[in-house]
N, C-alpha and C positions, 0 to 999 in steps of 0.2 A: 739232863742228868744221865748219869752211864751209870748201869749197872755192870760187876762183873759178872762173868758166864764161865762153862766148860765150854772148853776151846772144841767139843763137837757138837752143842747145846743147838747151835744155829749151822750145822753142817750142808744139811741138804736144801736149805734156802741160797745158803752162799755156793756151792756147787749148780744151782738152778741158773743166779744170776752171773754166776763167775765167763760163759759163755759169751753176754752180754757185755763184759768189762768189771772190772774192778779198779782199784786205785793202786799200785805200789807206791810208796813213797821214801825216799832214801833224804837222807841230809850227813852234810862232811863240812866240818867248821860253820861255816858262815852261808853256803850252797846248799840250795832245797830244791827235788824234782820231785815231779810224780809223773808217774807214767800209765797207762792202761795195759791190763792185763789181760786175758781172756783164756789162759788154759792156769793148768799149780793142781797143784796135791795137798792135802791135807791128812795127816795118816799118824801112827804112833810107831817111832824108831830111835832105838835107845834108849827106850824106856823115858822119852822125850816126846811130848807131843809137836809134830812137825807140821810145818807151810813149805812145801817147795815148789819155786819159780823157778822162768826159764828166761835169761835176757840174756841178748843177744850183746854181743863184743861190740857190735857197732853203736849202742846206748848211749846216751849221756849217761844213766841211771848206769850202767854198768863200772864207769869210771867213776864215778862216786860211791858205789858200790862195794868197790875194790878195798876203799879206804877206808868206808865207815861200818861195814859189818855189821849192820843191823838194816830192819827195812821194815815197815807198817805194811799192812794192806788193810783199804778202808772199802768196804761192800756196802754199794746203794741196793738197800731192800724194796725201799717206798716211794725214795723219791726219783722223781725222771731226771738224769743226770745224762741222759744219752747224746746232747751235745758236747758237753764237757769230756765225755768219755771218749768222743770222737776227735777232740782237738789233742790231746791228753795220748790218744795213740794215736795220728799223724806228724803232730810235732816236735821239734824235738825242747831240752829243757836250754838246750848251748844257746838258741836262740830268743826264747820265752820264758817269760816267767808263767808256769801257765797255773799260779795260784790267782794273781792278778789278772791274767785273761781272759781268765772263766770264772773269776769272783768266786772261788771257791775258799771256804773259811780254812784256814791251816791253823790247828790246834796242837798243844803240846800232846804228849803221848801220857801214860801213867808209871812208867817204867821206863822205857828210851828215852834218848834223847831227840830221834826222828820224832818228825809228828803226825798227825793222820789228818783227813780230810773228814774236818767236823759238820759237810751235807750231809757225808752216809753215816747208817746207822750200827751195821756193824764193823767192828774192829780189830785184829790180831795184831799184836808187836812181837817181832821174832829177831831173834841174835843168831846170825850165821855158826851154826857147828859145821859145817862140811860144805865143800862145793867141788863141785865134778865138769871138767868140760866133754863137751859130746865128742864123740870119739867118731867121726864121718866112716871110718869102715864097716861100722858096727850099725849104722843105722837103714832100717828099710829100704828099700829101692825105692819104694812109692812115696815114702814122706820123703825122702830125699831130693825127690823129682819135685814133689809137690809143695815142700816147703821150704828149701836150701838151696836153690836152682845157680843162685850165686854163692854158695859156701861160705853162709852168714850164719853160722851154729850161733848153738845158744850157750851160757852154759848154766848150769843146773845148782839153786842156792837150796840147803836145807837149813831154812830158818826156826829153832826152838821157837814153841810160841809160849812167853813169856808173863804176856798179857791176853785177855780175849775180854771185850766188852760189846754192851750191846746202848744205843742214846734209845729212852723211854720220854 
């Protein structure tokens, strides 16, 4: 059973394990990925409560992305999903179905059409208002060095969050 929540109600547990991995999950027609996350903001702009992610151009989840304008993220609070999480960011989705590989339950959403990963317990469904690509002149030397080494930018999704639940 889910209950709904305020989309900051579980902020600082999802911020505690968002380090650890999260779920994104995107879907375009008949195509469903999810991918692991490990950085995102969660903030209030435009008077819109926001999620914003960073995927990289080289994604499957990015080209799907592109088209379906919407995206889940499903945060494991309780349960050890740190396998899944680790296939989930190595893999990619062109090649696996990695709902079926890691027996991970895919539920409908309550509002999107995307749907979330019904292990974890919390939930956000967010509709893309705005996306920004990294602009490489502008960004630190050091992350630059240390995270872009091949000029694999990300680019930057500000998902409204739509829905926020929490499975009880």
């Amino acid at each position: 059973m889910y209950r709904d929540i305020a989309y900051y109600e579980y902020s600082k547990e999802m911020l505690k394990q968002l380090p650890k991995g999260a779920f994104l999950t995107v879907k375009h027609e008949d195509k469903i990925n999810t991918m692991t996350i490990g950085w995102g903001n969660i903030g209030f702009i435009w008077n819109k409560p926001i999620f914003t992610v960073a995927v990289r151009y080289s994604r499957y989840t990015y080209e799907l992305l592109e088209k379906a304008k919407e995206f889940t993220i499903s945060v494991p609070l309780n349960k050890d999903l740190k396998k899944e999480l680790a296939f989930c960011g190595t893999k990619s989705g062109r090649d696996f179905d990695k709902f079926k590989e890691c027996n991970l339950s895919c539920e409908n959403g309550k509002v999107l059409s995307t749907p979330i990963v019904g292990d974890c317990e919390l939930h956000y469904e967010c509709r893309v208002v705005y996306q920004q690509a990294m602009e490489p002149a502008l960004v630190d030397g050091d992350i630059k060095q240390n995270f872009y080494p091949n000029q694999n930018y990300h680019i930057l999704y500000y998902g409204e969050i739509v829905a926020c639940y929490i499975k009880e």
